[in-house]
Z-matrix of the N, CA and C atoms (Angstrom, degrees):
N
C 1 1.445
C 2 1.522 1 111.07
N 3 1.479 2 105.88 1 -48.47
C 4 2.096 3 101.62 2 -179.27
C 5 1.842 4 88.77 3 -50.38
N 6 1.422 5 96.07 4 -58.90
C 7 1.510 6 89.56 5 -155.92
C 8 1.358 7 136.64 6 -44.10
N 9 1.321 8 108.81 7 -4.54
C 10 1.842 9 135.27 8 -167.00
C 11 1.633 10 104.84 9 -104.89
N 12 1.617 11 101.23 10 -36.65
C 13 1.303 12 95.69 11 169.41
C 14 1.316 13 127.66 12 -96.19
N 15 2.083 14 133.14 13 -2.75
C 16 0.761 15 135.72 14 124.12
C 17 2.030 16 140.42 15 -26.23
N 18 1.223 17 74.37 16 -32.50
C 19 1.806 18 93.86 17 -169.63
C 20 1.630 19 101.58 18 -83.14
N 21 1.386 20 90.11 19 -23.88
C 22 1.630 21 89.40 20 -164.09
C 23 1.492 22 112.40 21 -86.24
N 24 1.482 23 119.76 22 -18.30
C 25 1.112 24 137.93 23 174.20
C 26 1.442 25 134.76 24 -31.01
N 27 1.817 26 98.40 25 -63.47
C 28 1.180 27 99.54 26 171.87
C 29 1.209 28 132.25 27 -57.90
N 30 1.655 29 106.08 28 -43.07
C 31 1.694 30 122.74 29 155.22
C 32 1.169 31 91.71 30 -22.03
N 33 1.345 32 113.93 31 -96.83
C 34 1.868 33 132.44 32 -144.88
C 35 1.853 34 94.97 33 -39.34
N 36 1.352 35 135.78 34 -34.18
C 37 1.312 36 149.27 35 -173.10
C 38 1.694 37 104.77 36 -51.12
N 39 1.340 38 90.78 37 -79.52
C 40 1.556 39 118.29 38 172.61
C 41 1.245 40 94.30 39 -42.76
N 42 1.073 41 160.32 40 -90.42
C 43 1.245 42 165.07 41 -105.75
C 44 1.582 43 102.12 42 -86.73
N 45 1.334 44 123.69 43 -66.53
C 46 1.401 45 137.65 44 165.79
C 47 1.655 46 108.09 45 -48.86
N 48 1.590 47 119.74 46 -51.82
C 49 1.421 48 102.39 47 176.11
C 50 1.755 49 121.21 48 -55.56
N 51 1.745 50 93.62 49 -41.34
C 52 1.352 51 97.74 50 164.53
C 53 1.686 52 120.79 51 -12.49
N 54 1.571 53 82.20 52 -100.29
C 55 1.499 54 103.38 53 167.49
C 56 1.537 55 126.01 54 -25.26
N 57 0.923 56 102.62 55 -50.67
C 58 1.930 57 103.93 56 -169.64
C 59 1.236 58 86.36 57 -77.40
N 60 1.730 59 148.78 58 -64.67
C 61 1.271 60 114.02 59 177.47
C 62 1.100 61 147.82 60 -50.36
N 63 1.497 62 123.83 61 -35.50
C 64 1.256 63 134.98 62 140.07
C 65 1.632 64 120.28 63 -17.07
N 66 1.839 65 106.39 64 -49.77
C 67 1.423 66 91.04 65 -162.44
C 68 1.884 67 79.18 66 -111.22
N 69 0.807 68 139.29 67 56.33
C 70 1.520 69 136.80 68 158.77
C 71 1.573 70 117.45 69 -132.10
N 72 1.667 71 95.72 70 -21.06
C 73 2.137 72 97.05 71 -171.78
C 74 1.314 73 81.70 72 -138.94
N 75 1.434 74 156.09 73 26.14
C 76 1.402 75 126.30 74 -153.07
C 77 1.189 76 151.56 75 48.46
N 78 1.304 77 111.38 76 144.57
C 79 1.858 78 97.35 77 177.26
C 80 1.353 79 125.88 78 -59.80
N 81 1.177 80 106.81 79 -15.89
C 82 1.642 81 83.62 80 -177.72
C 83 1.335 82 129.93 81 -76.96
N 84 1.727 83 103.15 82 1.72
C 85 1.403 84 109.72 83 -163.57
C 86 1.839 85 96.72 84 -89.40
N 87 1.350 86 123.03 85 10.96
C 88 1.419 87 126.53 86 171.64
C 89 1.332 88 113.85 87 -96.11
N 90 1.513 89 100.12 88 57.02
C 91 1.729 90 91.11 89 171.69
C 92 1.584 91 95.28 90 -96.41
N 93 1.667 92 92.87 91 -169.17
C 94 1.363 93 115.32 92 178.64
C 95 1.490 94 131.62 93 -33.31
N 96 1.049 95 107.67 94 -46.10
C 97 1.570 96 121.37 95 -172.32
C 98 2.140 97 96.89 96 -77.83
N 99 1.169 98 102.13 97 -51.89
C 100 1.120 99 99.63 98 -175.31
C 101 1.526 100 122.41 99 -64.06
N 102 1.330 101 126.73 100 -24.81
C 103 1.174 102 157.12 101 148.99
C 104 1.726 103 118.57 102 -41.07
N 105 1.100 104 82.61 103 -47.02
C 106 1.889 105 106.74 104 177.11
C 107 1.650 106 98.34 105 -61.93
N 108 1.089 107 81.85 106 -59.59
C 109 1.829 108 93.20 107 -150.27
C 110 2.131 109 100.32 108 -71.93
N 111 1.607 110 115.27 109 -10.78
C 112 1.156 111 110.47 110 165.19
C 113 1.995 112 113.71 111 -85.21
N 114 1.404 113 86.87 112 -36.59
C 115 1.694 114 99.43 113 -170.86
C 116 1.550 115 96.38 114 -59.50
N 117 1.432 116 144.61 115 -59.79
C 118 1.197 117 145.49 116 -161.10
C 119 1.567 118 105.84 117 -103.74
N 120 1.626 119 125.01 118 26.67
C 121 1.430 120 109.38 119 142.74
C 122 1.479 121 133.09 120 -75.97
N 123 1.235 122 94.26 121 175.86
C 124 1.833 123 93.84 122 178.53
C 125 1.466 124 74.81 123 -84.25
N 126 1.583 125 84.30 124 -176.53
C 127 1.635 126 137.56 125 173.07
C 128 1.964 127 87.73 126 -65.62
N 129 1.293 128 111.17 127 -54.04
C 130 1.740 129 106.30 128 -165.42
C 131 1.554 130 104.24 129 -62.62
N 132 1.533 131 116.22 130 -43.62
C 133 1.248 132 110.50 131 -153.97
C 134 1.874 133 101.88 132 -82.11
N 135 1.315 134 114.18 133 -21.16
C 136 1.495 135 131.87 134 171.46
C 137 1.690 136 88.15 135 -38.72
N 138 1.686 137 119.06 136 -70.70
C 139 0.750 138 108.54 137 -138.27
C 140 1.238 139 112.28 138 -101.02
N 141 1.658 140 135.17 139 3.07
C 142 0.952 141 139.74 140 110.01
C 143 1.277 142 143.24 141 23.25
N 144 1.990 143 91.71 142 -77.80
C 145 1.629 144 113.78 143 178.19
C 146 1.176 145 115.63 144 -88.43
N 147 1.379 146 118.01 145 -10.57
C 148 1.895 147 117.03 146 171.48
C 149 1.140 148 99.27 147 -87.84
N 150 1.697 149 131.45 148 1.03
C 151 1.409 150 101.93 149 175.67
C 152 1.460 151 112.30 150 -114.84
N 153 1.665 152 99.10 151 -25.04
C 154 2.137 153 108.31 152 163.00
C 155 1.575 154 99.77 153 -64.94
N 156 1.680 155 135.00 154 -2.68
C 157 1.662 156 114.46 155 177.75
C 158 1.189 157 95.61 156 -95.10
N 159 1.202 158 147.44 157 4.86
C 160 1.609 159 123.88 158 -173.03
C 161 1.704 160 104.57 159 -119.33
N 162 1.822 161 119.40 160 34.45
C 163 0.840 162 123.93 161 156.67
C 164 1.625 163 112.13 162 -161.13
N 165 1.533 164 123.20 163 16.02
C 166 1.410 165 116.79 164 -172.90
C 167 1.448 166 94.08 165 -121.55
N 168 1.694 167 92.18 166 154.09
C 169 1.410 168 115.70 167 -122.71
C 170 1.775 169 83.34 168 -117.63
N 171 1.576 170 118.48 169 -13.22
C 172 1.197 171 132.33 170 -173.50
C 173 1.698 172 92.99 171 -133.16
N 174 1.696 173 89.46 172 159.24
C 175 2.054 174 97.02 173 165.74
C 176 1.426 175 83.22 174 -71.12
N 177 1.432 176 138.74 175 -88.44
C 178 1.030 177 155.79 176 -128.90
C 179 2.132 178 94.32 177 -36.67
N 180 1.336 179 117.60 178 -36.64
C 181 0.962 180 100.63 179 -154.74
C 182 1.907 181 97.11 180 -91.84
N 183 0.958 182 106.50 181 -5.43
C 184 1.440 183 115.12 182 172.97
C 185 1.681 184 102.00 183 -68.56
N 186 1.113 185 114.01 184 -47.04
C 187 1.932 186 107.89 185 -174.64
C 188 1.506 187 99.88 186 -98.74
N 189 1.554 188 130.82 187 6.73
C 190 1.059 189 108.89 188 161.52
C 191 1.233 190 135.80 189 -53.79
N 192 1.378 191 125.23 190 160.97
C 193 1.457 192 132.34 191 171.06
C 194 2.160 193 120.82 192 62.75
């Protein structure tokens, strides 16, 4: 059971960054590439970018570094 809800995590990650970019730059900025680069983060870089979105002023600076 942890282990199902471990798994599910990163999902649940992606999903919320989703969103906050969506409602911080617009949707259109969820294309492919950007999509990519949430679907094939780690767990570190997930959490990373939920914490560079609640002050960058650009996408770019959200996937920086």
């Amino acid at each position: 059971m942890l282990e199902g809800k471990q798994n599910g995590l990163p999902e649940g990650r992606q999903k919320v960054l989703q969103r906050q970019l969506a409602k911080d730059f617009g949707g259109s900025v969820l294309d492919s590439r950007v999509l990519d680069l949430l679907r094939f983060a780690t767990q570190d870089e997930l959490g990373t970018r939920s914490e560079r979105i609640l002050d960058a002023a650009t996408l770019d600076h959200v996937f920086s570094g």
